[in-house]
C-alpha positions as CSV (number, residue, x, y, z in Angstrom):
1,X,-6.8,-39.0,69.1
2,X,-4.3,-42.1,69.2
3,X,-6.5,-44.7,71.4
4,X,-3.5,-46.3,72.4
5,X,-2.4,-43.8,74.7
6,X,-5.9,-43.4,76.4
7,X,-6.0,-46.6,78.0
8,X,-8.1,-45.1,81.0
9,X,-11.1,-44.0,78.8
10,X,-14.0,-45.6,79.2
11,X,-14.9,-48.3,76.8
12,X,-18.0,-46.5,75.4
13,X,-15.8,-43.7,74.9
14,X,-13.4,-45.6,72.8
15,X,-15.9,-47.9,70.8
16,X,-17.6,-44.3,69.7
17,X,-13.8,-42.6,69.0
18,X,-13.8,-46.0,66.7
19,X,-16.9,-45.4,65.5
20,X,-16.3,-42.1,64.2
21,X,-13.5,-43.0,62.7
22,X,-14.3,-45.2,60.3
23,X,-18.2,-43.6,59.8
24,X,-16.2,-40.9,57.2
25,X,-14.3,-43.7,55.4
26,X,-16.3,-44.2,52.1
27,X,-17.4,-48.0,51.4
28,X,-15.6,-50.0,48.2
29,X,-16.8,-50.0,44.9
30,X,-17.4,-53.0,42.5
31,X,-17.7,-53.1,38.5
32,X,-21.1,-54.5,37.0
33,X,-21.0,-55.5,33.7
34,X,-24.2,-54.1,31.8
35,X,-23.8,-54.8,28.4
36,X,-21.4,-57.0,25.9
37,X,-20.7,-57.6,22.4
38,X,-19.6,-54.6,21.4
39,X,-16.7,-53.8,18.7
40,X,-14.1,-51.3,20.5
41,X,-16.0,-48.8,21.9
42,X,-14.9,-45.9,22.5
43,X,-17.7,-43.4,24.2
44,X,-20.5,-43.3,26.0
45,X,-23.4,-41.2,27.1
46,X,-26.9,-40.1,28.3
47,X,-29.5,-38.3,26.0
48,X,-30.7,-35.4,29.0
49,X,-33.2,-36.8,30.9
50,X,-33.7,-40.0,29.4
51,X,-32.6,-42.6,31.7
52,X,-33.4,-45.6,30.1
53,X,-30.9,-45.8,27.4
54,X,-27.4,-45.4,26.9
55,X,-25.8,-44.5,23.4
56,X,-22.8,-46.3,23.0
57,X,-19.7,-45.9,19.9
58,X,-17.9,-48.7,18.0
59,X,-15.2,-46.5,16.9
60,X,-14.3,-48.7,14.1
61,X,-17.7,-50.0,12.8
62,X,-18.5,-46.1,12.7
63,X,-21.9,-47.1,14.4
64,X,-23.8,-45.5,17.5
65,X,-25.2,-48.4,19.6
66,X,-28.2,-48.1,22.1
67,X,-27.9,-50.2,25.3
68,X,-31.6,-50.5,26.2
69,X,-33.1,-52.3,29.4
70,X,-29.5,-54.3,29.5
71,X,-30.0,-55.1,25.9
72,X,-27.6,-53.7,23.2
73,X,-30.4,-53.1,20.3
74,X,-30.0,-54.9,17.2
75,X,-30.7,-51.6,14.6
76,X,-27.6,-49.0,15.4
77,X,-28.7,-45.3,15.8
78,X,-26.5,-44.3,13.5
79,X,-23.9,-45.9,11.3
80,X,-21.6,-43.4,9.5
81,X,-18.8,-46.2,8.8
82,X,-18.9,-45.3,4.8
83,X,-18.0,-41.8,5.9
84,X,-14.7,-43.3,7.9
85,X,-12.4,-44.7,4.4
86,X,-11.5,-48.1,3.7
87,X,-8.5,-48.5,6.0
88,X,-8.4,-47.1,9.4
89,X,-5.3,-45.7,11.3
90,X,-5.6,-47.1,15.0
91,X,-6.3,-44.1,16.2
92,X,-8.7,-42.8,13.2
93,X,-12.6,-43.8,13.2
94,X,-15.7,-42.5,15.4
95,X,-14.5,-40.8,18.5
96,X,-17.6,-38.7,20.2
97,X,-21.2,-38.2,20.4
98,X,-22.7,-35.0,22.4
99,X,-26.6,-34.0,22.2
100,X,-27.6,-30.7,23.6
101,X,-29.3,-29.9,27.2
102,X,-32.5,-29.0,24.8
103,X,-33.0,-32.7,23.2
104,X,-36.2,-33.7,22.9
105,X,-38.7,-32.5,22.3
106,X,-37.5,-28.4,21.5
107,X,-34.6,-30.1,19.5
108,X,-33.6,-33.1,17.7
109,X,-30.3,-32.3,17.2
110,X,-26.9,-34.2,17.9
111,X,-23.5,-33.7,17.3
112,X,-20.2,-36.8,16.5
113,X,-16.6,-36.3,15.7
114,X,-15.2,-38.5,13.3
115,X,-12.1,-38.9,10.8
116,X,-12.7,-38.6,7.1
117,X,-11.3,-41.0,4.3
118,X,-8.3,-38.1,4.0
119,X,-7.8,-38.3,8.0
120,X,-9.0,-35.2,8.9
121,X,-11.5,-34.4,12.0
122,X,-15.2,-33.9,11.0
123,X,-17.4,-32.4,13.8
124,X,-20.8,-32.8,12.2
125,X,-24.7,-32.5,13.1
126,X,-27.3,-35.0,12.7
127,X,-30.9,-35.1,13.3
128,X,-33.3,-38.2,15.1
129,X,-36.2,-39.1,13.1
130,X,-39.5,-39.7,14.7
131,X,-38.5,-43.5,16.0
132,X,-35.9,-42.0,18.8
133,X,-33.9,-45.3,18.2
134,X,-32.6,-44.3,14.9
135,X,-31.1,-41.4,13.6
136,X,-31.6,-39.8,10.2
137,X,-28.5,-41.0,8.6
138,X,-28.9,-38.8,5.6
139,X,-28.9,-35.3,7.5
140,X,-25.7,-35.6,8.5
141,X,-24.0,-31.6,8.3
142,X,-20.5,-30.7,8.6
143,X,-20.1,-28.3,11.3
144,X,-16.2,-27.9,11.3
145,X,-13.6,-30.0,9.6
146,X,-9.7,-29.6,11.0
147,X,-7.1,-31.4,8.9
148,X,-4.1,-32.7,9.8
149,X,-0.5,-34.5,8.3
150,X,0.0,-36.8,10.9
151,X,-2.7,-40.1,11.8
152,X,-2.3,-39.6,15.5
153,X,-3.5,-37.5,18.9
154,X,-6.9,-36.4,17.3
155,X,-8.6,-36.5,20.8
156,X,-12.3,-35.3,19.6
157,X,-14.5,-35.0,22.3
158,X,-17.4,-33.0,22.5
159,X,-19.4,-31.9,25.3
160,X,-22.0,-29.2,26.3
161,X,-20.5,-26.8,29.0
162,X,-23.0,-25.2,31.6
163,X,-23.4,-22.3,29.4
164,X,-25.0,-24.4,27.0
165,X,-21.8,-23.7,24.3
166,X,-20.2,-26.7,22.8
167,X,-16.3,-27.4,23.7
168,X,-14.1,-30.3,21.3
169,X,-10.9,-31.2,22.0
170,X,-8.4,-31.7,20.0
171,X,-5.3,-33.7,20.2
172,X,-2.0,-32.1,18.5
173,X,-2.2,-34.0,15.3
174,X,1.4,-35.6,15.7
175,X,3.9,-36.4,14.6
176,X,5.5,-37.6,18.6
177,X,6.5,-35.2,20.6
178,X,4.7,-32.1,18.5
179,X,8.0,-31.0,16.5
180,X,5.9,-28.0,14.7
181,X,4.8,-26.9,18.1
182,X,0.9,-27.4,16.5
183,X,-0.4,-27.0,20.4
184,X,1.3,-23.4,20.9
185,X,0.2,-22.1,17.7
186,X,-2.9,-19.8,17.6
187,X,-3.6,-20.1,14.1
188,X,-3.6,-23.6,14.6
189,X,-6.8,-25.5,16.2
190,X,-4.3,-28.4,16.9
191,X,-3.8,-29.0,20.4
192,X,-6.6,-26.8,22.0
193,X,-10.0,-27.0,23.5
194,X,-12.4,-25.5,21.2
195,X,-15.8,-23.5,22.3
196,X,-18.3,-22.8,19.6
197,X,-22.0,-21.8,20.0
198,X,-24.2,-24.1,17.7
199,X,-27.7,-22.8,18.7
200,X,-28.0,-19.2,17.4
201,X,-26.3,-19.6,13.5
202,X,-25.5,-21.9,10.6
203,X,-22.7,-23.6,11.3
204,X,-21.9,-21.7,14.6
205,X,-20.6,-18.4,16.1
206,X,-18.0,-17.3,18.3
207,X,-18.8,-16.5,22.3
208,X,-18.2,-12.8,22.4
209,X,-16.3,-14.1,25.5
210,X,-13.9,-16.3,24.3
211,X,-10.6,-15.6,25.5
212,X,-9.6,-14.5,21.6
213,X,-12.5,-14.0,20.2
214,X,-11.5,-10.6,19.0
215,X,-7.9,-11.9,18.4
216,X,-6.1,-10.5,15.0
217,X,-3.6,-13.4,15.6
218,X,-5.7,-16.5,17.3
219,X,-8.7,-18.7,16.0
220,X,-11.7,-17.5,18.3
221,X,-12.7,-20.7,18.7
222,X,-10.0,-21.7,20.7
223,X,-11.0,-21.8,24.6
224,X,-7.5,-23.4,25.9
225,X,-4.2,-24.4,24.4
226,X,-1.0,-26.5,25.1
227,X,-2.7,-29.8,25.2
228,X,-1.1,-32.6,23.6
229,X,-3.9,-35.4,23.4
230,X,-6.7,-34.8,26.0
231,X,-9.0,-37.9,24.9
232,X,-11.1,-36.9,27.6
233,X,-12.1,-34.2,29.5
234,X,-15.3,-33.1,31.5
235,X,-17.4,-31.0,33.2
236,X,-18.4,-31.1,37.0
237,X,-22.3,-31.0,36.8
238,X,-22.1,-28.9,40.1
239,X,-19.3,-26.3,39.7
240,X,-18.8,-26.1,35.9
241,X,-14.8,-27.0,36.7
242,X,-13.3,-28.6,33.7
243,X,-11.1,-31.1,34.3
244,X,-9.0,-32.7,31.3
245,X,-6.9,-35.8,31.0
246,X,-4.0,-35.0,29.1
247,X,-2.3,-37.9,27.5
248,X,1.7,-38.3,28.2
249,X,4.8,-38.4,26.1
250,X,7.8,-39.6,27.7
251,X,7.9,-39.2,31.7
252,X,4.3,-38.5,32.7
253,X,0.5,-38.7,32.5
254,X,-1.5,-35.4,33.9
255,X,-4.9,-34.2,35.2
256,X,-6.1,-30.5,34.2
257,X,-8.4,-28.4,36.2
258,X,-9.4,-25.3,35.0
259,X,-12.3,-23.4,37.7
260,X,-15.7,-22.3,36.3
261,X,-15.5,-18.4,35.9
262,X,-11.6,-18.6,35.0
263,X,-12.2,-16.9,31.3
264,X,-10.4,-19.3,29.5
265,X,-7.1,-18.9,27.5
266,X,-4.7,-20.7,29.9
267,X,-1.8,-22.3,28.2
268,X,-0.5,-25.7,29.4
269,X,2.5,-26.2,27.9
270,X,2.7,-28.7,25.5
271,X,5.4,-29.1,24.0
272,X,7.5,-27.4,25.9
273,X,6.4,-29.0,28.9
274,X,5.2,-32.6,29.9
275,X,2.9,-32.2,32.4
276,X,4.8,-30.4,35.9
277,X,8.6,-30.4,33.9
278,X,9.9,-30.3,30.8
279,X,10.0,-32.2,27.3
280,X,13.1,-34.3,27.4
281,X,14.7,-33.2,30.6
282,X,15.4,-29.4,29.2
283,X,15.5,-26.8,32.0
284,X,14.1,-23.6,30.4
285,X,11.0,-23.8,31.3
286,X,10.2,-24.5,35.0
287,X,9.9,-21.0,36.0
288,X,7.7,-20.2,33.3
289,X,4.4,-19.2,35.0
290,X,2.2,-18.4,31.9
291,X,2.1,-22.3,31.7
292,X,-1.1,-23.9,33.8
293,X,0.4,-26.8,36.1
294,X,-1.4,-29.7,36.2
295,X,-3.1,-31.0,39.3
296,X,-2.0,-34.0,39.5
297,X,0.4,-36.5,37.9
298,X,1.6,-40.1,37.8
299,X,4.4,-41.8,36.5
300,X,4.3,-43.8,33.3
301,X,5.3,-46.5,34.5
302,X,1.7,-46.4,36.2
303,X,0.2,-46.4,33.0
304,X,0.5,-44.4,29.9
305,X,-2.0,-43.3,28.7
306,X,-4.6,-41.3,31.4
307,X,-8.6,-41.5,30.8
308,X,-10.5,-39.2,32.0
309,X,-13.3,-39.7,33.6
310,X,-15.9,-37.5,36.0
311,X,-16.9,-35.4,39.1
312,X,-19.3,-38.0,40.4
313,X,-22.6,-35.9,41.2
314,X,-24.9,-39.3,41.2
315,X,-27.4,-40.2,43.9
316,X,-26.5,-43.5,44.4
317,X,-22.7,-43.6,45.6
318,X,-23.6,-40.2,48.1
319,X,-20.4,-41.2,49.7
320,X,-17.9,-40.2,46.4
321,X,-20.5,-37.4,45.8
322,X,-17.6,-34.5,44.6
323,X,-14.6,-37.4,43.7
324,X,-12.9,-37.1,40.3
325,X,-12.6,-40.6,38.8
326,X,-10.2,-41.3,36.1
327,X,-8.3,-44.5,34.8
328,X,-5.6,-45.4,32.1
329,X,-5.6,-47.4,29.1
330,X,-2.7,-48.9,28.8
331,X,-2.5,-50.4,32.6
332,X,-6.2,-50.6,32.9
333,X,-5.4,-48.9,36.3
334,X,-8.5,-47.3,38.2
335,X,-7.9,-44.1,40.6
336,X,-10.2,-41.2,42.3
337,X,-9.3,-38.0,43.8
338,X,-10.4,-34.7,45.3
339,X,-9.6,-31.4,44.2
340,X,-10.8,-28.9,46.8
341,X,-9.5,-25.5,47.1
342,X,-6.4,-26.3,44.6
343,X,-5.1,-29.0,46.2
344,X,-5.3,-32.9,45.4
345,X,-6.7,-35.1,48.4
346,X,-8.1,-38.6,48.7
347,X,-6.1,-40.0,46.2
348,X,-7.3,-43.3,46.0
349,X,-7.0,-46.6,43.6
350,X,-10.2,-48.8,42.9
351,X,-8.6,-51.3,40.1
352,X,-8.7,-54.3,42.0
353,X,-12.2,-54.0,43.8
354,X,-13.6,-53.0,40.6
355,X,-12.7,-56.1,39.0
356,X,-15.6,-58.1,38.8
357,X,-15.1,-61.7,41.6
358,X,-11.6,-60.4,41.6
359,X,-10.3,-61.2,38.4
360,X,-8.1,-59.3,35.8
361,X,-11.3,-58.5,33.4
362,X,-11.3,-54.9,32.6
363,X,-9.2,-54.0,29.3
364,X,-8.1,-51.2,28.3
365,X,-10.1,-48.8,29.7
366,X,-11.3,-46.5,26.8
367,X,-13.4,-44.5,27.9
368,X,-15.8,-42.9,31.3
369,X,-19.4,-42.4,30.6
370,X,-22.1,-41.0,32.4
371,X,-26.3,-41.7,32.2
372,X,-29.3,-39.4,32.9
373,X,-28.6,-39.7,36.6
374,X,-25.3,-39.4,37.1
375,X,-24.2,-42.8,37.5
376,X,-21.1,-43.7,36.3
377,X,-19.4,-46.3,33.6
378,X,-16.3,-48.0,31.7
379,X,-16.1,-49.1,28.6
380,X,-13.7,-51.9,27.9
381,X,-12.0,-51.6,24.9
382,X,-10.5,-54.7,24.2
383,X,-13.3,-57.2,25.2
384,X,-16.3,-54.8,24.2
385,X,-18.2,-55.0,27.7
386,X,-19.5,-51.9,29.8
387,X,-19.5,-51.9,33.1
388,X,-21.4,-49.6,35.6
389,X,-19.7,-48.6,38.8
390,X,-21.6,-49.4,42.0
391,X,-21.1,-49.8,45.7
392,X,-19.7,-53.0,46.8
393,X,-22.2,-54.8,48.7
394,X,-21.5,-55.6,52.2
């Protein structure tokens, strides 16, 4: 209804059109930092169900940190830094921690990624001891180990799906612009999503339904494939949709979203395509339709390098309840969308109401996080602070 041509309504009538209006408009959100100190982190999570700490990784100190009652502990969890090498590539070091929906008491089991002295990717398994601050550093157990030539694009997150399996990215291992086509490759782990089950045998199985599990020609373990560097990707809590953040080349940046139920094995393209065209400008490949399209892009001239963040599924933002929220490095640049029946809406930017009083402080966004409720975070790379995301105050 456009007020402006119903000049006759009554003004009760208008002040309640107003009203409803602006009742669906969703209220700003502000940045509140939590913790500081910290030496380039790079991830952070929850333990299930325990809501008073977060575990937070220095990626370069190789240390897990516990942020406790707004505290960062003095003691780390964990400290594998004599597992990292003497001199770390920029993007070499600790990249991921991921403890199963059964921690606790039924298991004291958790999970890292992390680069070896030779540059390789270690997924490995560790146990808590009985202090649930500190981690047994000695029962640490290699789960998979992926090499690779190039110092670059290891990704190496890890998270438990709904179906309780484990899923780790993985970046295309370089060098730019994936010459050896590492990300198309099935006997290659390079450039995939991974999906391993680490509850039933030592070091894990294959899901019987992984899209090539029974593959003479494919790694079982691979769950998708044409990814170039997808730092981060996640789960929606709700639905089970994964949505990845896959890191650009050349033109542009790209979000992923693959529906719960879909069976894995979709192909996105790298390096034949960049996100919704093709690498360099080549025209061969528009048509193709065995490549997934991204959901949305943006230029890089936006940012270049997108984060990935989260399906927020908290209790105390009910108003973004179902938004995607995802950022980029290099711009420090802060967005949130929908994605409802395959289409992008509510594409909104929160960069400068999330900086705190207004002023330029969040750098280099590395990484989302999520705690035991749902609530979201950002770590800042550059100045070592996390921040919580909450409603602005009116």
């Amino acid at each position: 209804m456009d007020l402006r041509t119903n000049a006759k309504l009554p003004l009760a009538v208008v002040l309640l059109c107003m009203l409803s209006v602006f009742a669906g408009a969703a209220p700003q959100l502000a940045a509140k930092r939590i913790a500081k100190g910290l030496r380039l982190p790079t991830y952070l999570c929850a333990a299930p169900g325990d809501a008073s700490r977060l575990f937070v990784l220095e990626k370069e100190t190789g240390q897990v940190r516990i942020v406790k009652e707004g505290k960062v502990l003095a003691d780390p969890f964990l400290d594998v830094r004599a597992k990292l090498g003497e001199s770390l590539k920029p993007e070499q070091g600790l990249h991921c921690i991921a403890f199963p929906p059964d921690y606790g008491d039924k298991n004291n089991c958790f999970y890292i990624t992390r680069t070896d002295s030779k540059g390789a990717s270690i997924l490995e398994a560790y146990r808590v001891s009985d202090d649930p601050d500190v981690a047994v550093s000695t029962s640490g157990k290699t789960i998979l180990r992926i090499e690779q030539e190039s110092p670059m694009h290891y990704s190496g997150l890890i998270a438990f799906g709904l179906d309780g399996m484990l899923y780790y990215s993985r970046g295309d291992g370089g060098p730019q612009g994936d010459p050896f086509g590492h990300a198309q490759d099935l006997s290659l782990l390079l450039g995939k999503i991974l999906r391993i089950d680490v509850h039933k045998r030592d070091p894990y199985t294959i899901p019987l339904d992984n899209p090539f599990a029974n593959s003479e020609f494919a790694r079982p373990e691979i769950w998708a494939y044409g990814l170039r560097n997808p730092w981060r990707f996640s789960f929606d809590s709700l639905t089970g949709d994964l949505y990845i953040g896959d890191v650009g080349y050349q033109t542009k940046e790209e979000i992923d979203v693959e529906p719960a139920g879909s069976g894995g094995g979709r192909n996105y393209g790298w390096p034949t395509r960049e996100a919704d065209g093709c690498q360099g400008g080549a025209e061969d490949c528009d048509d193709d339709s065995s490549f997934a399209k991204p959901v949305h892009v943006y230029p890089r001239s936006s940012g270049q390098a997108v984060i990935g963040g989260y399906v927020y599924r908290g209790k105390a933002m009910p108003e973004w309840h179902g938004a995607y929220f995802f950022a980029d490095l290099i711009s420090s640049r802060i967005w949130s969308m929908r994605y409802v029946d395959g289409a992008v809406t509510e594409l909104i930017e929160h960069t400068n109401s999330l900086e705190p009083k207004g002023k330029k402080t969040i750098n280099l966004i590395s990484s989302w996080g999520l705690d035991a409720n749902g609530e979201m975070y950002l770590c800042d790379y550059l100045d070592g602070d996390i921040y919580k995301i909450l409603k602005a105050r009116e």
